[in-house]
C-alpha positions as CSV (number, residue, x, y, z in Angstrom):
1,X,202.0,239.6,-3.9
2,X,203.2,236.2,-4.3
3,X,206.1,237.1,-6.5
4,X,207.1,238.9,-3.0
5,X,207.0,235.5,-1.0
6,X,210.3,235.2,1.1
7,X,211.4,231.5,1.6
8,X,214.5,232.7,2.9
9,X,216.1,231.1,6.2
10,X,216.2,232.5,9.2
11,X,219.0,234.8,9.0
12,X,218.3,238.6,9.6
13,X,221.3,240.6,7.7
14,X,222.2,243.5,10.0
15,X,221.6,247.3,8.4
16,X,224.9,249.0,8.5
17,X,222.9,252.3,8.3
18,X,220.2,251.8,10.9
19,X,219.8,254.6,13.0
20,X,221.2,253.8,16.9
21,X,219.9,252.2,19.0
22,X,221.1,249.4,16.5
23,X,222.4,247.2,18.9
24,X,219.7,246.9,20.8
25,X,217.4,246.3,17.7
26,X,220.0,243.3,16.8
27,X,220.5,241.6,20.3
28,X,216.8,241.3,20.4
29,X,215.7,240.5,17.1
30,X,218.6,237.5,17.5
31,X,217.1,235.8,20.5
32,X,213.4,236.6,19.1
33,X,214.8,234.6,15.5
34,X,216.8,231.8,17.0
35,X,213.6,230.8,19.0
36,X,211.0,230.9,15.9
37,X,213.0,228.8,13.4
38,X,213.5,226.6,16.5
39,X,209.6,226.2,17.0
40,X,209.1,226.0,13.5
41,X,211.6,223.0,12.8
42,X,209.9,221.6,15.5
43,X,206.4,221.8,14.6
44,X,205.4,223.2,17.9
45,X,203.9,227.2,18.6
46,X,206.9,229.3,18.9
47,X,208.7,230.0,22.5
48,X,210.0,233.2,23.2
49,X,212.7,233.7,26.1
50,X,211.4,236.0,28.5
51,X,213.4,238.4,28.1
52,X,212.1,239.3,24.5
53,X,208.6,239.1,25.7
54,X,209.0,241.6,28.6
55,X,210.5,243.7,26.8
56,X,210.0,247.2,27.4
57,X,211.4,250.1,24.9
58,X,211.9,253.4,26.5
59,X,209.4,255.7,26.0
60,X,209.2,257.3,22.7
61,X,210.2,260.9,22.7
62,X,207.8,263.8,20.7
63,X,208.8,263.5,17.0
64,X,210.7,260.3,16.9
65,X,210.9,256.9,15.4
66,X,211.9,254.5,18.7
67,X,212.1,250.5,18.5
68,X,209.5,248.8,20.2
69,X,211.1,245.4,20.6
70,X,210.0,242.7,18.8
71,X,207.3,240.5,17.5
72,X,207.2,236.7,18.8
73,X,207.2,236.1,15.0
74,X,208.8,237.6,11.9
75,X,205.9,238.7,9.7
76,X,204.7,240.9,6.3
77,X,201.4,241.3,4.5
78,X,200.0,240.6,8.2
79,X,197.2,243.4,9.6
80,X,197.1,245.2,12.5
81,X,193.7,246.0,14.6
82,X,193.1,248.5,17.5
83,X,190.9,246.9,19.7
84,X,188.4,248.8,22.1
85,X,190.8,247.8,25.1
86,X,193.5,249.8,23.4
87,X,195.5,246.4,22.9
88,X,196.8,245.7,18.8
89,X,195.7,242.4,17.4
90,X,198.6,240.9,14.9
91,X,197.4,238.7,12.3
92,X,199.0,236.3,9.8
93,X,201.3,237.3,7.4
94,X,204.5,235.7,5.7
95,X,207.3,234.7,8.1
96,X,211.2,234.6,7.3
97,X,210.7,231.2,5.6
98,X,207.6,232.7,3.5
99,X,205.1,230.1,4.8
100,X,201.7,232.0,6.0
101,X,201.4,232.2,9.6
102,X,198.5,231.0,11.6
103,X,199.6,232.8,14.6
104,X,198.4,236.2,16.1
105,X,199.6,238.4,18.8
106,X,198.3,241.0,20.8
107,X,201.1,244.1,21.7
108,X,199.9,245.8,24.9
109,X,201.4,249.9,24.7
110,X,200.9,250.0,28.8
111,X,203.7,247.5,29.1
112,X,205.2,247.2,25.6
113,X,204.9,243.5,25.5
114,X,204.1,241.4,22.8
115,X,201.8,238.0,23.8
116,X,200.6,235.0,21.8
117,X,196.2,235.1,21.0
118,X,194.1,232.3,19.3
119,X,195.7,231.3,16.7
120,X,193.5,231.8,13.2
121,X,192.0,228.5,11.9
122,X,194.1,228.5,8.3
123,X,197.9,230.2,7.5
124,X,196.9,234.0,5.8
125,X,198.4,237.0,4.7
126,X,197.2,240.0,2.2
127,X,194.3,239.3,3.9
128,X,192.2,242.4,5.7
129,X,191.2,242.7,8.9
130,X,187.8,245.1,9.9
131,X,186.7,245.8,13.4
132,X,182.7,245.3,13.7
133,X,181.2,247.4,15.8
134,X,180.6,245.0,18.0
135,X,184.2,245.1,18.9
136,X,185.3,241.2,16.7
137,X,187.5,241.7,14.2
138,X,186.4,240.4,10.7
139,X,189.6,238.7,9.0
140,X,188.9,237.9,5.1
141,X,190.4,236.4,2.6
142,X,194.3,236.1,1.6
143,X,196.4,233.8,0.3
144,X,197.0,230.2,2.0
145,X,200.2,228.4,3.3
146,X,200.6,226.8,-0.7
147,X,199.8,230.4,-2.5
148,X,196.2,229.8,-3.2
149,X,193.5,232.5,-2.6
150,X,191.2,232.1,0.0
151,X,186.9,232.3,0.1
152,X,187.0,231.5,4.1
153,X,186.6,233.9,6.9
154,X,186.9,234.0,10.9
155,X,185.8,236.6,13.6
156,X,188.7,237.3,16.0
157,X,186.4,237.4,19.7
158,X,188.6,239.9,22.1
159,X,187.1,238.7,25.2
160,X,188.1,234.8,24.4
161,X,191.1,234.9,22.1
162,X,189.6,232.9,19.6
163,X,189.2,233.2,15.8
164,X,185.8,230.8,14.9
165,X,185.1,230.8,11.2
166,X,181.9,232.7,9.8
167,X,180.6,232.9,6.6
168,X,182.7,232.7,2.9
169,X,182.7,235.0,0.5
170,X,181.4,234.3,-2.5
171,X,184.7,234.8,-4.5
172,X,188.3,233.7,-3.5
173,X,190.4,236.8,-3.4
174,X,193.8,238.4,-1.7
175,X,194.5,242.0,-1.8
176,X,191.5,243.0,-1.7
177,X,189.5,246.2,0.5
178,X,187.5,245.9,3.2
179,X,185.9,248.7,4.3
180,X,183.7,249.4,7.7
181,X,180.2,250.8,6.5
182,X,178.0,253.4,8.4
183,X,175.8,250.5,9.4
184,X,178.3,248.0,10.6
185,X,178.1,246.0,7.5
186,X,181.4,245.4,5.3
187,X,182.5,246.6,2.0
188,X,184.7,243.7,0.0
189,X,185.7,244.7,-3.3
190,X,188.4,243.6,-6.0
191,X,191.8,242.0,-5.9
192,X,192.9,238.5,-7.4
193,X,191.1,235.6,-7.7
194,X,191.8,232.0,-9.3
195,X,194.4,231.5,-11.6
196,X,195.8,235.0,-10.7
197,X,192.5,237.1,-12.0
198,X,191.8,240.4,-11.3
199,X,188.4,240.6,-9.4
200,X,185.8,243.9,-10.3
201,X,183.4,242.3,-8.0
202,X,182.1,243.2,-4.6
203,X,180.0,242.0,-1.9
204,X,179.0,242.7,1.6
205,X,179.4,241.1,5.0
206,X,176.7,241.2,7.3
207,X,177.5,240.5,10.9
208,X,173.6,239.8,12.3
209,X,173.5,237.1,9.4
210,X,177.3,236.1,9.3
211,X,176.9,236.2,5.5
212,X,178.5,237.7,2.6
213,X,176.2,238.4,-0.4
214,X,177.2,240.5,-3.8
215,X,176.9,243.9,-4.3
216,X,177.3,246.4,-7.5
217,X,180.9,245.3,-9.2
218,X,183.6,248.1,-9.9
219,X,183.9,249.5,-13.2
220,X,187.4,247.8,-13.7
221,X,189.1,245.1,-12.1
222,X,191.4,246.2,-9.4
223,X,194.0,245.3,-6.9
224,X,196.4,246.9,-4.3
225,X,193.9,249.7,-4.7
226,X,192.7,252.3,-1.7
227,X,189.3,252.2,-0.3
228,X,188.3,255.4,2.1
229,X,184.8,255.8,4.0
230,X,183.8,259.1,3.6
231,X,182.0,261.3,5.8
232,X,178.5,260.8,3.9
233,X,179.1,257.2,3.9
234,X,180.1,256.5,0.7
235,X,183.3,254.6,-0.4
236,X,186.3,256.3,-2.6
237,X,187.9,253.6,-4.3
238,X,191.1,254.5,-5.9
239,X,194.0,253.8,-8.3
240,X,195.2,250.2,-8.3
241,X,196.2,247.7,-11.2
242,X,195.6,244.6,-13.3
243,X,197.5,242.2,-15.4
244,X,200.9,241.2,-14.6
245,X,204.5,242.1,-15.5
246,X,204.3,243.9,-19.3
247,X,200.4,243.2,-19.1
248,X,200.0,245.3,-16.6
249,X,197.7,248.6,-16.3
250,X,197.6,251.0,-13.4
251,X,194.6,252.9,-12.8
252,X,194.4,256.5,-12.5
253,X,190.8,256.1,-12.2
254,X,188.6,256.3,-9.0
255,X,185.0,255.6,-8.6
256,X,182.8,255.6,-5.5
257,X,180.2,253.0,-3.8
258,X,177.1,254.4,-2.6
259,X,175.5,251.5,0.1
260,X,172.4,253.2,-0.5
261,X,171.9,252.1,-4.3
262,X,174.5,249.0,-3.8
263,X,176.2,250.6,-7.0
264,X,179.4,252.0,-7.9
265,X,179.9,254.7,-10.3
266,X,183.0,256.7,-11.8
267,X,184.5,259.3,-10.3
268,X,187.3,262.2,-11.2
269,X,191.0,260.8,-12.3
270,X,193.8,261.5,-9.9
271,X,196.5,263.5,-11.7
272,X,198.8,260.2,-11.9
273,X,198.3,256.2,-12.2
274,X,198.6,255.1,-8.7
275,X,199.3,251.7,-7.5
276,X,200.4,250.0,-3.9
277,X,199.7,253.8,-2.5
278,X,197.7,254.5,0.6
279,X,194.8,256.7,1.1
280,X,193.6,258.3,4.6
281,X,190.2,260.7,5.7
282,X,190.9,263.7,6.4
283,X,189.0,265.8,9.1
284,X,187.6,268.1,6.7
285,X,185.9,265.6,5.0
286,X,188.9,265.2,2.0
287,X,191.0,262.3,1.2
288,X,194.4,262.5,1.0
289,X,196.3,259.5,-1.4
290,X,200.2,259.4,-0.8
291,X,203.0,257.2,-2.9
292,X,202.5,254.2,-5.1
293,X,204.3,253.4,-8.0
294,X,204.5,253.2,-11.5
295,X,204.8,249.9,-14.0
296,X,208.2,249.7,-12.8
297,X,207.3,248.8,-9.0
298,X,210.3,249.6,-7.2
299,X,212.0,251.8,-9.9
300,X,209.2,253.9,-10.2
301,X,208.3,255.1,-6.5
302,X,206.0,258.3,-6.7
303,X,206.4,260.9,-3.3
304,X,203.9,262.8,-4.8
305,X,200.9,263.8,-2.9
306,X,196.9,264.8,-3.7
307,X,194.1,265.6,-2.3
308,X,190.3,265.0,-3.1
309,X,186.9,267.1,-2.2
310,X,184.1,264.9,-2.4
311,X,182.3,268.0,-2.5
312,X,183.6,269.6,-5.2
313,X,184.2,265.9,-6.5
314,X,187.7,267.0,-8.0
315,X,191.4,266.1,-7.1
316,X,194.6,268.3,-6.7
317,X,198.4,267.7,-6.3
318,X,199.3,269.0,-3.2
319,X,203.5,268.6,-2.8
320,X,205.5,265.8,-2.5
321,X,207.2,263.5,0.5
322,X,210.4,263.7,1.3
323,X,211.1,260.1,-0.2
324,X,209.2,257.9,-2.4
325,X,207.6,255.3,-1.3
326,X,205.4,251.8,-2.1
327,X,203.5,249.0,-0.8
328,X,202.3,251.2,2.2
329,X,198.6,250.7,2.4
330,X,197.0,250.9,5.9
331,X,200.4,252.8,7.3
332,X,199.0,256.3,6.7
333,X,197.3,257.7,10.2
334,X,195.0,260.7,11.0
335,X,196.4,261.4,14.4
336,X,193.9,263.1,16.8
337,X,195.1,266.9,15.8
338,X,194.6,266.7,12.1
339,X,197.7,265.8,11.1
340,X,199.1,262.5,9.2
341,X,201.8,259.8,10.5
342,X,202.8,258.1,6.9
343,X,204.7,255.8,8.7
344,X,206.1,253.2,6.6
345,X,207.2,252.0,2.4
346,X,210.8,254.1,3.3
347,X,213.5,254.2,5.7
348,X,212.0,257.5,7.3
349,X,208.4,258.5,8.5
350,X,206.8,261.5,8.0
351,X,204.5,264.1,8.9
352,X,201.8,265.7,6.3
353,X,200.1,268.8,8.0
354,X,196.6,269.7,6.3
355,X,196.9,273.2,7.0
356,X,200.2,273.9,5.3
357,X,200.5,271.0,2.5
358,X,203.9,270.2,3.9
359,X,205.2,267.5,4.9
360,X,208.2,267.2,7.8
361,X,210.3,263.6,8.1
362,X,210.5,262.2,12.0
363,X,213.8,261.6,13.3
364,X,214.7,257.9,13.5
365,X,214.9,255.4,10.7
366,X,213.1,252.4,10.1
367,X,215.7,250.2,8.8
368,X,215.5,249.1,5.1
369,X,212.2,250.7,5.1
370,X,209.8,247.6,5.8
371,X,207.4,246.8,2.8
372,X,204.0,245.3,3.7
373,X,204.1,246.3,7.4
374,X,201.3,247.3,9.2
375,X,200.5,250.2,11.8
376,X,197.9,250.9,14.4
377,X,197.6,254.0,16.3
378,X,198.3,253.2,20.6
379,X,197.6,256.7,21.4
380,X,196.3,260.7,20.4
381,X,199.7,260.8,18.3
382,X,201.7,257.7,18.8
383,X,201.5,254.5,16.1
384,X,202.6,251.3,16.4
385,X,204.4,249.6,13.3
386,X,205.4,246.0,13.2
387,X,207.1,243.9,10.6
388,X,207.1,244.0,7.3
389,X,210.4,243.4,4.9
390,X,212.9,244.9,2.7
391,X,214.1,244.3,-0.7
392,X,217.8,242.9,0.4
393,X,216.3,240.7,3.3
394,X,213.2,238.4,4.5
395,X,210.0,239.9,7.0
396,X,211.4,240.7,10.1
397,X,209.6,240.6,14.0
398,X,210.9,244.3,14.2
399,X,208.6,247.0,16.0
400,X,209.1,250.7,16.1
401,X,206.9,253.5,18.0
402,X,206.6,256.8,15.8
403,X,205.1,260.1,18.1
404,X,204.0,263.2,15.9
């Protein structure tokens, strides 16, 4: 990830082939821009004008990509988090200028307005953000403002708008997992560590104790992997990479934790090498992996599809997308009929549909296609998607609504 820091300036290039409304998209995001690299020369929070934070988007039609107006700050590699109040907590990230942002937001769907939280008590982004059952939100890890990898952690409270820290983990690591267990403890396993090492370990947060202690390491190092609760309880870890530029290997591998016996064991091979793909529960119990990409990153975009049965414990291809796509994890949504919003990685979403293996793209366009964005759904079939950034330009404060 931090060969994809943007230190660029605050200049947003305009997308000749945006879908309309573009104007709208560009008259916003300017005021939105022009007041963050104000506050940020200055030292100060940002200020928004008014009229970017009341912003309110016209209500997204059936099948369509809409804008949602904008962030309060550009951001990618930040999470997103539904909380219990339906509200979406934005969290760190990289900004236009690349620095890691300590800010967070909440967007409220009712009135489409985006408002300033807590901010978090150090700069993150590839970090990952779990929601306790206890309603907090359990931010982890990432990299820090000067590119180092972070051990600390914070619990995001709801009801104050405060992040206090909590326990460390016991190794520094960004792009990571973090996975919600059946008994409300947390599953963090893998990415990169010190001096850019890739991490096999694992350990566990407990909220009663506000501790993380180790559990059963993977059978490989692994970053920009997928990590999937099951139905049983058990985690499907899949794909990812280690080593770096001609070093590298990509994992067709899988393996799954069982909290039960703490241990993680090898499981069937997807048909390709997967990396920076996403993987989402189906509800029939099977995991469906989209994207990724090959050695060559963005030369080497996969659309292929597949599906795994945990009970049959085997995995098969199941069609393509209708683009390739990468660097997408967390952006593919089970919506509440079965189907699948894989929102973001390209300039198009689409829809996957269990029952028929095909997939359908939603009308609308996305821009460039934002990289390292994040989604949350706000309703039955409706997901938010903020930020992220594109090849030819820096993170952007850009929000879209996508209905199924």
């Amino acid at each position: 990830m931090t060969g994809n820091r943007r230190r660029d300036s605050c200049v947003y290039p305009i997308d000749a082939g945006a879908a309309s409304p573009t104007a709208f998209i560009v008259s916003v995001a300017v005021v939105a821009t022009a007041s963050a690299c104000t506050s940020r020369s200055s030292g100060r929070p940002a200020t928004v004008s008014p009229t970017v934070a009341a912003t309110h988007p016209a209500p997204a039609a059936v099948g369509a990509v809409t804008p949602a107006g904008t962030m309060l700050r550009p951001r990618a590699a930040h999470t997103e988090t539904a909380l219990a109040d339906g509200s979406i907590l934005i969290a760190g990230g990289f900004g236009d200028e690349g620095g890691d942002e300590r800010t967070a937001e909440l967007y409220d769907h009712r009135t489409g307005r985006f408002t300033f939280t807590g901010s978090m008590t150090v700069g993150r982004q590839s970090h990952t953000a779990t929601l306790l059952k206890n309603g907090s939100v359990l931010i982890a890890g990432g990299y820090d403002p000067a590119g180092a990898r972070l051990a600390t952690a914070e619990i995001y409270h709801p009801r104050t708008g405060r992040f206090t820290p909590t326990g460390s983990m016991q190794a520094p690591r960004a792009d990571h997992t973090a996975t919600l267990l059946d008994d409300g403890r947390v599953l963090i396993a893998g990415g990169t560590g010190r001096g850019y090492t890739f991490l096999s370990s694992a350990e566990i947060y407990d909220p009663t104790t506000r501790r993380f202690t180790p559990t059963g390491s993977m059978s490989v190092p692994r970053e920009s992997a997928t990590a999937t609760r099951l139905q049983d309880g058990r985690v499907l870890i899949t794909g990812g990479d280690a080593g770096r530029h001609e070093d590298i290997q990509i994992y067709a591998s899988t393996e799954m934790y069982d909290p039960l016996t703490d241990r993680f064991t090898r499981s069937g091979d997807m048909s390709i090498p997967r990396h920076k793909h996403d993987a989402v529960l189906l509800d029939d119990g099977r995991v469906l992996v989209v994207g990724g990409s090959d050695a060559r990153d963005d030369r080497g975009l996969y659309a292929s599809t597949e599906l795994f049965d945990p009970t049959a414990g085997n995995w098969s291809d199941v069609g393509s997308l209708n683009e390739g796509r990468y660097k997408l994890r967390g952006t593919t949504l089970l919506l509440a009929d079965g189907r699948v919003l894989v929102c973001c990685g390209a300039a198009e979403a689409e829809e996957y549909d269990p029952a028929t293996n095909e997939t359908a793209p939603i009308p609308g366009s996305l821009g460039a296609g934002p990289l390292f964005a994040a989604a949350a759904r706000v309703g039955p079939r409706t997901v938010l998607v903020t930020g992220g950034y594109s090849l030819s330009g820096p993170a952007t404060n850009l929000a879209w609504i996508i209905r199924g």
